[in-house]
Biopython code that builds the backbone (N, CA, C, O; Angstrom):
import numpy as np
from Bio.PDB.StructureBuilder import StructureBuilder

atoms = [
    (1, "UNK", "N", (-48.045, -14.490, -49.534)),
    (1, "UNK", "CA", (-47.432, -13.237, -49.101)),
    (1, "UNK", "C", (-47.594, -12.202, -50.205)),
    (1, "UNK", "O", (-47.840, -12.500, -51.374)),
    (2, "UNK", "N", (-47.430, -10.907, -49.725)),
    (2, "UNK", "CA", (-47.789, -10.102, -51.014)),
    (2, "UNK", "C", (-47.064, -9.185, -51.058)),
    (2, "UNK", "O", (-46.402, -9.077, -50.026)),
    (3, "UNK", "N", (-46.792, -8.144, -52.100)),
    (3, "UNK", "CA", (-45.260, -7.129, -52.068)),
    (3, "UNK", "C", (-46.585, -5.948, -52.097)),
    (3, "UNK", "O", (-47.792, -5.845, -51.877)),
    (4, "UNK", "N", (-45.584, -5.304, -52.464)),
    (4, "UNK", "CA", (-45.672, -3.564, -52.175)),
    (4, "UNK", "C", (-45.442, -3.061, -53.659)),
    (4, "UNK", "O", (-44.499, -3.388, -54.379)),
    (5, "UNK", "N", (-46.657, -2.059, -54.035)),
    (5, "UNK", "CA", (-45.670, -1.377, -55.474)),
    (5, "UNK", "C", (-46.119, -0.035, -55.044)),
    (5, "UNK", "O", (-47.234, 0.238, -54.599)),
    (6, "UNK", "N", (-44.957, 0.909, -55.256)),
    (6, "UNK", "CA", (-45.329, 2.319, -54.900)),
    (6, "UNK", "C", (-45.525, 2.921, -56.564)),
    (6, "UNK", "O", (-44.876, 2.745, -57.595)),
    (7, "UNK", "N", (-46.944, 3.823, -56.180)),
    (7, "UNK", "CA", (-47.306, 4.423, -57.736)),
    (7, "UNK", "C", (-46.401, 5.447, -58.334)),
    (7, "UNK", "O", (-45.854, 6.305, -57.640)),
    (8, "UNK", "N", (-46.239, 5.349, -59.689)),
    (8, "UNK", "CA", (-45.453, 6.705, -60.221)),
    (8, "UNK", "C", (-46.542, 7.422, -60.315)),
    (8, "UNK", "O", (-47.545, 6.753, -60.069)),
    (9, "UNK", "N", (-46.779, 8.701, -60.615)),
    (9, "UNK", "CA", (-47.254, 10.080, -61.276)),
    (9, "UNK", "C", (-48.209, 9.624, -63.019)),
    (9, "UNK", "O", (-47.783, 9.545, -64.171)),
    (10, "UNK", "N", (-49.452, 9.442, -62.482)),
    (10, "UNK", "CA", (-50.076, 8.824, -63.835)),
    (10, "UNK", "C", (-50.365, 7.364, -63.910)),
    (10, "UNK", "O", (-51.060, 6.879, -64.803)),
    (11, "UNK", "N", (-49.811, 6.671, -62.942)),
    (11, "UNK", "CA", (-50.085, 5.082, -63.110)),
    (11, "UNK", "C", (-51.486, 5.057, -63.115)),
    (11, "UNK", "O", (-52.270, 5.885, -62.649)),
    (12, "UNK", "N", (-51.744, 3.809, -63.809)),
    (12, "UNK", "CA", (-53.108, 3.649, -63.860)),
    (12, "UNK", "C", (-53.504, 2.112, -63.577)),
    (12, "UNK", "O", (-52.472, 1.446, -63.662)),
    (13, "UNK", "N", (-54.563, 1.341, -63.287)),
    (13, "UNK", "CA", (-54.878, -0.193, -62.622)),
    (13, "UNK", "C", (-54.822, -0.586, -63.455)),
    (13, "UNK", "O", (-54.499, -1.690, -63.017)),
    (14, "UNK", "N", (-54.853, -0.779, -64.839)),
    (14, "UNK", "CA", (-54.374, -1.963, -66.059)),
    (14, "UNK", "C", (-52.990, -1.801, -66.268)),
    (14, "UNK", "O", (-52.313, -2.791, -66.546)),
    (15, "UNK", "N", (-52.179, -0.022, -66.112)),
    (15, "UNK", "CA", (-51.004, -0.520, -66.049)),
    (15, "UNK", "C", (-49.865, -0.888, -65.261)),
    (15, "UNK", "O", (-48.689, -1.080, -65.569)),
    (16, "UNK", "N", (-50.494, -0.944, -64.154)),
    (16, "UNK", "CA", (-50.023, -1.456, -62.812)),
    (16, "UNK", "C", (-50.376, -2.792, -62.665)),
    (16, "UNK", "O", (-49.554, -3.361, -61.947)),
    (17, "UNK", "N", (-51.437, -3.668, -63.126)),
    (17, "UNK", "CA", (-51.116, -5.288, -63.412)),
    (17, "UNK", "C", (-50.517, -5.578, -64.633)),
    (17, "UNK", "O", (-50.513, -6.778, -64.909)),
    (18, "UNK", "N", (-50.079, -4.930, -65.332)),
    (18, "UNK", "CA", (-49.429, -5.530, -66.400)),
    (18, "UNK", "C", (-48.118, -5.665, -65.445)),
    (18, "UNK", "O", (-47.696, -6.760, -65.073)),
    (19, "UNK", "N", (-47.525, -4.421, -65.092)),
    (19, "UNK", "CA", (-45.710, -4.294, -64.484)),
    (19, "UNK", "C", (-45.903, -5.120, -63.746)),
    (19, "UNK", "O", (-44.854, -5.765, -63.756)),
    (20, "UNK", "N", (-46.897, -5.797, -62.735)),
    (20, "UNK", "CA", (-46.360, -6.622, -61.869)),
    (20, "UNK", "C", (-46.901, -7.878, -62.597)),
    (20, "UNK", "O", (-45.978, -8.641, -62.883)),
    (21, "UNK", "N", (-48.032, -8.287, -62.955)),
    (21, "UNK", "CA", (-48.383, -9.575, -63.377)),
    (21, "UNK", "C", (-48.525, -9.960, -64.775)),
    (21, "UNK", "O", (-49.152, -10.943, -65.169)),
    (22, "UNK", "N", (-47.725, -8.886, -65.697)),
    (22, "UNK", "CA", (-47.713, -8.676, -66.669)),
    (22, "UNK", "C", (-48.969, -9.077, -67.764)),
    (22, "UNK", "O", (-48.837, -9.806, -68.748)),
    (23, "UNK", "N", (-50.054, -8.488, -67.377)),
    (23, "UNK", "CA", (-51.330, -9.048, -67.606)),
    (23, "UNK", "C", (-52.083, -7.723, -67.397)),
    (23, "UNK", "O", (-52.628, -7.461, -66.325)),
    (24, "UNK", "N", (-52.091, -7.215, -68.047)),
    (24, "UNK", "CA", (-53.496, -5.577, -67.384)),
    (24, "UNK", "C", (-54.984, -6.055, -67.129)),
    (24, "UNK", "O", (-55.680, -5.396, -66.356)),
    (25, "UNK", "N", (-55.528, -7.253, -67.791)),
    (25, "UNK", "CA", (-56.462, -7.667, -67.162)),
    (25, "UNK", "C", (-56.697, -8.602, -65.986)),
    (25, "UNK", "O", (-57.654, -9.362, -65.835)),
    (26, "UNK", "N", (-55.531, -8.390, -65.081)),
    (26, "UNK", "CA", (-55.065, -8.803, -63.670)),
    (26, "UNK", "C", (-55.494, -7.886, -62.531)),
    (26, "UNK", "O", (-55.512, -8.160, -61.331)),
    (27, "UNK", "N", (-55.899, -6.539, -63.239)),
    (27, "UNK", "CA", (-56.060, -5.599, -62.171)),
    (27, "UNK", "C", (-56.832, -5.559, -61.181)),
    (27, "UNK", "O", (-56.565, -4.845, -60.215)),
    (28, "UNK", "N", (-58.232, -6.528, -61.249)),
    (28, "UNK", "CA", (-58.947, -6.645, -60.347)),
    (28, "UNK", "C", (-58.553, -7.282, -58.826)),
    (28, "UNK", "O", (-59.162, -7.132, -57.766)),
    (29, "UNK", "N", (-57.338, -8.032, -59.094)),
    (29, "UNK", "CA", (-56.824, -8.320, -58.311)),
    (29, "UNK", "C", (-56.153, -7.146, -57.243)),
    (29, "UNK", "O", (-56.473, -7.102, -56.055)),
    (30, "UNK", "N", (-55.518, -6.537, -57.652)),
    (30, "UNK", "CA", (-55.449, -5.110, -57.354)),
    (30, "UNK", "C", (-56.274, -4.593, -57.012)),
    (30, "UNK", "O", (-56.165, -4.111, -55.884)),
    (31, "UNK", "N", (-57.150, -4.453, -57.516)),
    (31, "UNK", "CA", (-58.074, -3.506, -56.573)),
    (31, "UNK", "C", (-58.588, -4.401, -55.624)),
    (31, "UNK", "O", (-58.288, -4.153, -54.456)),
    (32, "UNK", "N", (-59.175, -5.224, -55.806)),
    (32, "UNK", "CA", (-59.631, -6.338, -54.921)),
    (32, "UNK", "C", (-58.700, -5.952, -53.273)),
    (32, "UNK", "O", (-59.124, -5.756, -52.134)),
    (33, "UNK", "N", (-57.855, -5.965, -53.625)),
    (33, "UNK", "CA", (-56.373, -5.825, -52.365)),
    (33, "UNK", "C", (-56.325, -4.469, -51.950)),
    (33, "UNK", "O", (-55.897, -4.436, -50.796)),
    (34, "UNK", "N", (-56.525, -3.571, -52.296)),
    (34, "UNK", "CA", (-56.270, -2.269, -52.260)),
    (34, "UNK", "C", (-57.765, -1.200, -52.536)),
    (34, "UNK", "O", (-57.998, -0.368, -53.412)),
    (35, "UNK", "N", (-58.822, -1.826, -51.002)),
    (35, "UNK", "CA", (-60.662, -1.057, -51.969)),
    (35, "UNK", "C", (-60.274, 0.353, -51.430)),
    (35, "UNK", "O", (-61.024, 1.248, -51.820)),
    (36, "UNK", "N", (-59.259, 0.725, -50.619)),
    (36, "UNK", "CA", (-59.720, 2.125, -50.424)),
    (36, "UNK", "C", (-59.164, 3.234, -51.406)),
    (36, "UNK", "O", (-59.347, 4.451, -51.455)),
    (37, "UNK", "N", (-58.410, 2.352, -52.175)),
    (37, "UNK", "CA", (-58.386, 3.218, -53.473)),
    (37, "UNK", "C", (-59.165, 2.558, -55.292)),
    (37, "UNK", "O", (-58.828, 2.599, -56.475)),
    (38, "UNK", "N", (-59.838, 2.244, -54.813)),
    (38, "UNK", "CA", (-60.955, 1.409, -55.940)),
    (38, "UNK", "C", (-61.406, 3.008, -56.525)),
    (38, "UNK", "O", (-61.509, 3.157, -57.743)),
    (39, "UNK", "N", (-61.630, 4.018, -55.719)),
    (39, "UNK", "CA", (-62.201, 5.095, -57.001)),
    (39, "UNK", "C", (-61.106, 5.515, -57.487)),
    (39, "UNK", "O", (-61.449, 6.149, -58.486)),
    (40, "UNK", "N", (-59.877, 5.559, -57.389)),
    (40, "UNK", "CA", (-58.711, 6.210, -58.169)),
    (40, "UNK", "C", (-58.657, 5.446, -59.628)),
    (40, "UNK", "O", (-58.750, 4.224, -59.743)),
    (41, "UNK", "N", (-58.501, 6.309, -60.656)),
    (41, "UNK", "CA", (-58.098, 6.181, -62.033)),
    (41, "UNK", "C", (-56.742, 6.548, -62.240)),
    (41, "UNK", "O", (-55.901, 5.652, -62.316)),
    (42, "UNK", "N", (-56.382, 7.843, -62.349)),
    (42, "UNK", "CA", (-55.010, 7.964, -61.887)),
    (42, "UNK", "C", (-54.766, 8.368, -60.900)),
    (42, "UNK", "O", (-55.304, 9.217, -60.188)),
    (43, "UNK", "N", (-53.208, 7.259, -60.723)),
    (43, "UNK", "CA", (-53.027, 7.608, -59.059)),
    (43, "UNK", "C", (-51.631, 8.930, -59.003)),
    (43, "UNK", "O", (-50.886, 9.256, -59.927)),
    (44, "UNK", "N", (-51.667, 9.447, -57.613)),
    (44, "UNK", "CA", (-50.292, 10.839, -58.014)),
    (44, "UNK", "C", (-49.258, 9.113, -57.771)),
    (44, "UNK", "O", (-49.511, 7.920, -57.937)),
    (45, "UNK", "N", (-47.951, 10.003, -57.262)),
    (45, "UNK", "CA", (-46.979, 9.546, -57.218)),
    (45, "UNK", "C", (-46.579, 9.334, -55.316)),
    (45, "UNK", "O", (-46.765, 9.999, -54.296)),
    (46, "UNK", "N", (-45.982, 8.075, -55.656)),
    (46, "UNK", "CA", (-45.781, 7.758, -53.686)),
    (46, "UNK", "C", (-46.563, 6.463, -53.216)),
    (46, "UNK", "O", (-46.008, 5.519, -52.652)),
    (47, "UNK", "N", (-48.281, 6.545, -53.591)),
    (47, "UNK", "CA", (-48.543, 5.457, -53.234)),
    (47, "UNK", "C", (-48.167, 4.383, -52.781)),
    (47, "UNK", "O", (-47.198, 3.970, -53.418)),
    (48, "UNK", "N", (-48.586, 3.481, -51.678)),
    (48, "UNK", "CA", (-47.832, 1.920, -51.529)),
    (48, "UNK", "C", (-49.386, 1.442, -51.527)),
    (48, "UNK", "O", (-50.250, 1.792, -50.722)),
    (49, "UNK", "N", (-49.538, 0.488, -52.713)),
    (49, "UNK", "CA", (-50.588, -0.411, -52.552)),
    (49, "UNK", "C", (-50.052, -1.909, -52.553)),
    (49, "UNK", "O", (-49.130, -2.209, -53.311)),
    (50, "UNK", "N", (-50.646, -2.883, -51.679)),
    (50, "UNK", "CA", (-50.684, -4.493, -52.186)),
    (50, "UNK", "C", (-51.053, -4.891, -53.510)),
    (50, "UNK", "O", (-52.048, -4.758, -54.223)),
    (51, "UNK", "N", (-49.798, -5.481, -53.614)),
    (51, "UNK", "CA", (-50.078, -6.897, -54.742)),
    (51, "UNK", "C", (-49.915, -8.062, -53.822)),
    (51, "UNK", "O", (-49.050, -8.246, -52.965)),
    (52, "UNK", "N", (-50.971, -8.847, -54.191)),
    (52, "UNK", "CA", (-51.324, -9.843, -53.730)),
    (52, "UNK", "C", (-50.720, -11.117, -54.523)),
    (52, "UNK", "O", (-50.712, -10.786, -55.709)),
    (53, "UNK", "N", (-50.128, -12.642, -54.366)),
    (53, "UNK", "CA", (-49.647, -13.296, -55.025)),
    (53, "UNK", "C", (-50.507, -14.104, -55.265)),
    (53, "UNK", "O", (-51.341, -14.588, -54.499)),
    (54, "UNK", "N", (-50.317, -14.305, -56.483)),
    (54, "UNK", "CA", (-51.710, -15.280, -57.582)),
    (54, "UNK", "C", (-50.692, -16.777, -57.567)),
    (54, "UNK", "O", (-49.501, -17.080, -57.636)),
    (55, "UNK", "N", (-52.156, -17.498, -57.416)),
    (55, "UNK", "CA", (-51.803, -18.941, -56.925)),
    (55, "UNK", "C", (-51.406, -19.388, -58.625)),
    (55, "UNK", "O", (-50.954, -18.586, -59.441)),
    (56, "UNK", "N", (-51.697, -20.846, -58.907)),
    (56, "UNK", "CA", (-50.854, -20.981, -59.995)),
    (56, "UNK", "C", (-52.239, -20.816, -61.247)),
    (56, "UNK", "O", (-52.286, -20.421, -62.411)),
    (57, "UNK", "N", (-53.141, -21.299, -60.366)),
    (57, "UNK", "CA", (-54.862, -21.377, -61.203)),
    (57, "UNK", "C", (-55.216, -19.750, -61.815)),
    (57, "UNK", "O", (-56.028, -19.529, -62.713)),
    (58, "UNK", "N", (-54.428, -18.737, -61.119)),
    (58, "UNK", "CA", (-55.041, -17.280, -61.421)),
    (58, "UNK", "C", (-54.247, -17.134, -62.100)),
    (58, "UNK", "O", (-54.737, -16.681, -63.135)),
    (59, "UNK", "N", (-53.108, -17.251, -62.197)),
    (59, "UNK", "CA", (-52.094, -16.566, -63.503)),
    (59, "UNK", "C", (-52.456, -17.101, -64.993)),
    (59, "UNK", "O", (-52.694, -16.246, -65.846)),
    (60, "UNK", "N", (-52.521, -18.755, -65.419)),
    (60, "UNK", "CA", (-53.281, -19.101, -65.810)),
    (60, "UNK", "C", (-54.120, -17.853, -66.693)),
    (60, "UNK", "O", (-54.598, -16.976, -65.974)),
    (61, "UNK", "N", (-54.378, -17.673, -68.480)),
    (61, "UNK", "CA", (-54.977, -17.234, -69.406)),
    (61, "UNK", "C", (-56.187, -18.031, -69.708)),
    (61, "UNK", "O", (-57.304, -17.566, -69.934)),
    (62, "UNK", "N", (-55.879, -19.178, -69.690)),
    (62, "UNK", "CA", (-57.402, -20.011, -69.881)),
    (62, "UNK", "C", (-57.989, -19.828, -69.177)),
    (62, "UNK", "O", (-57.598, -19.695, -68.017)),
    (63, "UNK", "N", (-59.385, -19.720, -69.595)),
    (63, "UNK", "CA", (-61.095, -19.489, -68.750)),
    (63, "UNK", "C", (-61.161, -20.695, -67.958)),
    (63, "UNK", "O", (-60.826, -21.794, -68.400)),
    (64, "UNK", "N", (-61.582, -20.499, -66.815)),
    (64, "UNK", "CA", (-62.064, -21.355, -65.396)),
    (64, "UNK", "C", (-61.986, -22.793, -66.013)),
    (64, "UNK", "O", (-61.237, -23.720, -65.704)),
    (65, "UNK", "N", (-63.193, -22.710, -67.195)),
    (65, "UNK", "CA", (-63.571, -24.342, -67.396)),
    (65, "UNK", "C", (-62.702, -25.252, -67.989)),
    (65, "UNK", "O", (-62.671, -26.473, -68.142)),
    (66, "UNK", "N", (-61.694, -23.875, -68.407)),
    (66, "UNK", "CA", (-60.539, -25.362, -69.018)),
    (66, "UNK", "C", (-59.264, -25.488, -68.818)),
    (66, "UNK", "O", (-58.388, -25.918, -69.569)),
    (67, "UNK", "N", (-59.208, -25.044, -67.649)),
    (67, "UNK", "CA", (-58.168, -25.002, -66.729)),
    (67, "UNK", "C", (-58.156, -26.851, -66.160)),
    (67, "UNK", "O", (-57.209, -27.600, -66.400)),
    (68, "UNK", "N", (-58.995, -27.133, -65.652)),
    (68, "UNK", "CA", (-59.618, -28.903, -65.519)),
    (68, "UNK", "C", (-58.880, -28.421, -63.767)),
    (68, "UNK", "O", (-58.463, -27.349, -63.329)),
    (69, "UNK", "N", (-58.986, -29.632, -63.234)),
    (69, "UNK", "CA", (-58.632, -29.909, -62.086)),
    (69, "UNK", "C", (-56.862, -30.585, -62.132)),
    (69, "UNK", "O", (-56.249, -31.352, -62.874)),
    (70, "UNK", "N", (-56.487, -29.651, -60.673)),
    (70, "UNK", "CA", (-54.860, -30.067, -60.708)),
    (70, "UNK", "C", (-53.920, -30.019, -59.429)),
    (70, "UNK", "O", (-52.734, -30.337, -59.522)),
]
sb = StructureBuilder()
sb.init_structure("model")
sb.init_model(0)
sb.init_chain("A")
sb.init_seg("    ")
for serial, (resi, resn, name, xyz) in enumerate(atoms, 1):
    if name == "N":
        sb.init_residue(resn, " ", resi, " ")
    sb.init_atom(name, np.array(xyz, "f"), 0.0, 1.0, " ", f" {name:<3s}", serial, name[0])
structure = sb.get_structure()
């Protein structure tokens, strides 16, 4: 299931996965969820884009290969 974050005035996609996944290099996920705003850098204020919920393997900092099987 996935929530809702409405943009402030200036938000930007690294700092909009940090507030929710506290990770700014999470953002692709974000955009991934949200392509019809993939050209926005800054967004105004109001927006509702998806966040999408990261399974337990994506939250996860370790690289793919050493994550192992689980």
């Amino acid at each position: 299931m996935a929530d809702i974050y409405t943009t402030k005035q200036g938000d930007m996609w690294d700092a909009i996965a940090y507030k929710v996944y506290g990770d700014e290099y999470k953002m692709h996920y974000l955009m991934d969820a949200n392509k019809e705003h993939v050209e926005t850098v800054i967004f105004p204020a109001g927006l509702k884009l998806t966040v999408p919920t990261l399974s337990a393997s994506e939250t996860t900092n370790l690289p793919p290969w050493k994550r192992g099987s689980s």
